[in-house]
Kinemage of the C-alpha trace (Angstrom):
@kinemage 1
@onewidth
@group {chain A} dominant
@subgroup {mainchain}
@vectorlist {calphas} color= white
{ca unk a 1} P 0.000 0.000 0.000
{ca unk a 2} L 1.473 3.640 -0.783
{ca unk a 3} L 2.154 5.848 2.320
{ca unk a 4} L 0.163 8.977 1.844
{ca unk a 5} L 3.018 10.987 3.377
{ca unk a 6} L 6.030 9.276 1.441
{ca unk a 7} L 4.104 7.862 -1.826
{ca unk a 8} L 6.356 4.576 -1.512
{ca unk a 9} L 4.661 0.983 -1.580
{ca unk a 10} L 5.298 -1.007 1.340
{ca unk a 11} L 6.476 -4.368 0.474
{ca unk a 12} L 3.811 -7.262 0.379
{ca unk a 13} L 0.973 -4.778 0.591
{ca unk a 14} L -1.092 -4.150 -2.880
{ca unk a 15} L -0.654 -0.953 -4.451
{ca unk a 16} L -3.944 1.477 -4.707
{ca unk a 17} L -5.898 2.101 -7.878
{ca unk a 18} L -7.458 5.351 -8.375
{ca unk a 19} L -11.227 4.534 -9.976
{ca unk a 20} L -13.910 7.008 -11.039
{ca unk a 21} L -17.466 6.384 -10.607
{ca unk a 22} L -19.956 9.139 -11.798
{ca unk a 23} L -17.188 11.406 -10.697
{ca unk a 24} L -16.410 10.402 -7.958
{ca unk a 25} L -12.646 9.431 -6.702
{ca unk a 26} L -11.762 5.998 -4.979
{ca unk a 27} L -8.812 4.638 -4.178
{ca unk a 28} L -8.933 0.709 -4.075
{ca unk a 29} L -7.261 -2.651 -5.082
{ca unk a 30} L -8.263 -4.805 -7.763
{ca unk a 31} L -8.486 -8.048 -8.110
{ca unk a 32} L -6.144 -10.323 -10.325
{ca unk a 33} L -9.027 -11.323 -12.233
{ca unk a 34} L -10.810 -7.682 -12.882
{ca unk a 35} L -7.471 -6.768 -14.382
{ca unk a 36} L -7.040 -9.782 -16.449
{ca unk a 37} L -10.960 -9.345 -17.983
{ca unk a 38} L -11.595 -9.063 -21.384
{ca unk a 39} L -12.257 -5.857 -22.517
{ca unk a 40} L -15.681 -4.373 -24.085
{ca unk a 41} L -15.297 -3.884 -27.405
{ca unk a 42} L -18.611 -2.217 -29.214
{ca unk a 43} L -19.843 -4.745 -31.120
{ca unk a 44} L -20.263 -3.503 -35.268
{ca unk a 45} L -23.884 -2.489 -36.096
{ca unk a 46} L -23.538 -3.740 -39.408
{ca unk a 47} L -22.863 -7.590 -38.323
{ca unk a 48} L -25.686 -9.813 -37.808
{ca unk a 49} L -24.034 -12.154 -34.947
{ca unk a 50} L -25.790 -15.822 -33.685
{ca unk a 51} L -26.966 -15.408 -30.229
{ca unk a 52} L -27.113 -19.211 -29.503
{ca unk a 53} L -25.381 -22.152 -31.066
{ca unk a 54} L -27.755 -24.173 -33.515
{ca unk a 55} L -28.687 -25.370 -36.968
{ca unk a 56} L -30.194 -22.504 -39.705
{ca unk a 57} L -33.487 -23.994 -40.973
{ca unk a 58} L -34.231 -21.595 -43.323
{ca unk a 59} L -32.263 -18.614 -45.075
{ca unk a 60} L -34.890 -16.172 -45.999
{ca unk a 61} L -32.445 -13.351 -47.669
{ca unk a 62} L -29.166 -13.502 -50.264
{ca unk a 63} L -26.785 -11.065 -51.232
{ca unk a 64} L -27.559 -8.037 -53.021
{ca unk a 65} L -30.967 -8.122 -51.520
{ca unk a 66} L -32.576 -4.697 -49.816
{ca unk a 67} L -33.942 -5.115 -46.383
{ca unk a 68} L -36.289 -2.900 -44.275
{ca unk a 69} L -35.667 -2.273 -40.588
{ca unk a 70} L -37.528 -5.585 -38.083
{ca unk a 71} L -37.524 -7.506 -41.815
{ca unk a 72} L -36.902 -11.371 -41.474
{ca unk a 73} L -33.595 -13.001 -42.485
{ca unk a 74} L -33.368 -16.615 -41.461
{ca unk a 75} L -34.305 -19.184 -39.227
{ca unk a 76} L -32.179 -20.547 -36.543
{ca unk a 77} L -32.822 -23.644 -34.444
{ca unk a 78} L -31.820 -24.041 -31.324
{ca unk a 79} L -32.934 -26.397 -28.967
{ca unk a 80} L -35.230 -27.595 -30.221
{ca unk a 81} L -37.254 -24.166 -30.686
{ca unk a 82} L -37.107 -21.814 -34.277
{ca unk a 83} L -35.968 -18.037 -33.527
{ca unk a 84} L -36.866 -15.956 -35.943
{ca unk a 85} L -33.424 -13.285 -36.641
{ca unk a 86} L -34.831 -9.701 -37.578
{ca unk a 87} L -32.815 -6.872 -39.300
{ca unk a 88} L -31.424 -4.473 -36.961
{ca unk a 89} L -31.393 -1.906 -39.411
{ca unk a 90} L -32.446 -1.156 -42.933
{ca unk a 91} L -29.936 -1.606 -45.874
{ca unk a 92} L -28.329 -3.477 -48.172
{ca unk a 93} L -26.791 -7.307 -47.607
{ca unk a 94} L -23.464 -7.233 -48.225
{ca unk a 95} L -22.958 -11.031 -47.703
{ca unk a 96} L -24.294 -14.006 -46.330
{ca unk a 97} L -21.902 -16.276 -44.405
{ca unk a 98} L -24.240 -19.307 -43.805
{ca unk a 99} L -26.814 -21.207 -45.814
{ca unk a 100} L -30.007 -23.356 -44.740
{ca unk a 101} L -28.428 -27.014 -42.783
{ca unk a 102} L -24.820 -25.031 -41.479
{ca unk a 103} L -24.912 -25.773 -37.469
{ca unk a 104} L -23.333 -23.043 -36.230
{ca unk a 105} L -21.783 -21.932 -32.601
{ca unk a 106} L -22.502 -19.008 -30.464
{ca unk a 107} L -21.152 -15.740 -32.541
{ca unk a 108} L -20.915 -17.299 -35.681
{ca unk a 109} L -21.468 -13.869 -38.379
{ca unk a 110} L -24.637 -14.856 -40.195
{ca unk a 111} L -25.151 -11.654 -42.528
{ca unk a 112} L -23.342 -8.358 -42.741
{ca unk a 113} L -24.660 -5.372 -44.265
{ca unk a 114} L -23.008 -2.841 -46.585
C-alpha cells in the first residue's frame, strides 16, 4: 500500500488504484481477475451475430438483396425451438456467411450489411 506521506509501496501490501465512478474518486485494489478481464469492445452495427449455437433452418435473404428495418432473415434452431433473426437496421446485404443445414456456434457472423 502507498504511504500517503512518502508515496512509496510497502512491500507485500497491494498498491492502490485510483477509480472514477460518476465522478467520484476511490482509491482501491483490484483483483487479479478484474485486471485480467476481457475488454468491451462495441460490437459492429452492421454484423448480424448468432446469439445461440444451432442449426439454420431456413435462409430467408441472399446477397444483393434490400432489407427494411424488423424484416426477417433466417431461421435458426436451437434447442429444439425456431428463432426468428430480424434486421437491426435497414440496408443493403453485403454477404451471407451461412446457408439453410450449417450448425453453427454461439457468434458465428450470419449476414453483414453494406
Amino acid at each position: 500500500m502507498k504511504d500517503k506521506v512518502s508515496g512509496v509501496v510497502k512491500a507485500g501490501e497491494p498498491e492502490l488504484k485510483k477509480l472514477v465512478v460518476n465522478g467520484n474518486t476511490y482509491f482501491t485494489t483490484l483483483t487479479r481477475k478484474y485486471e485480467n478481464r476481457k475488454k468491451w469492445i462495441k460490437p459492429d452495427e452492421k454484423k448480424v451475430i448468432s446469439f445461440i449455437p444451432g442449426t439454420v433452418r431456413q435462409m430467408l435473404v441472399k446477397d444483393g438483396d434490400h432489407v427494411k428495418a424488423s424484416e426477417k432473415l433466417l431461421v435458426l434452431e436451437a434447442m429444439k425451438m425456431m428463432n426468428t433473426i430480424y434486421s437491426p437496421m435497414e440496408g443493403v446485404i453485403k454477404s451471407v456467411s451461412v446457408k439453410t443445414g450449417d450448425r453453427i456456434p454461439k457468434g458465428t457472423v450470419l449476414i453483414e450489411f453494406k
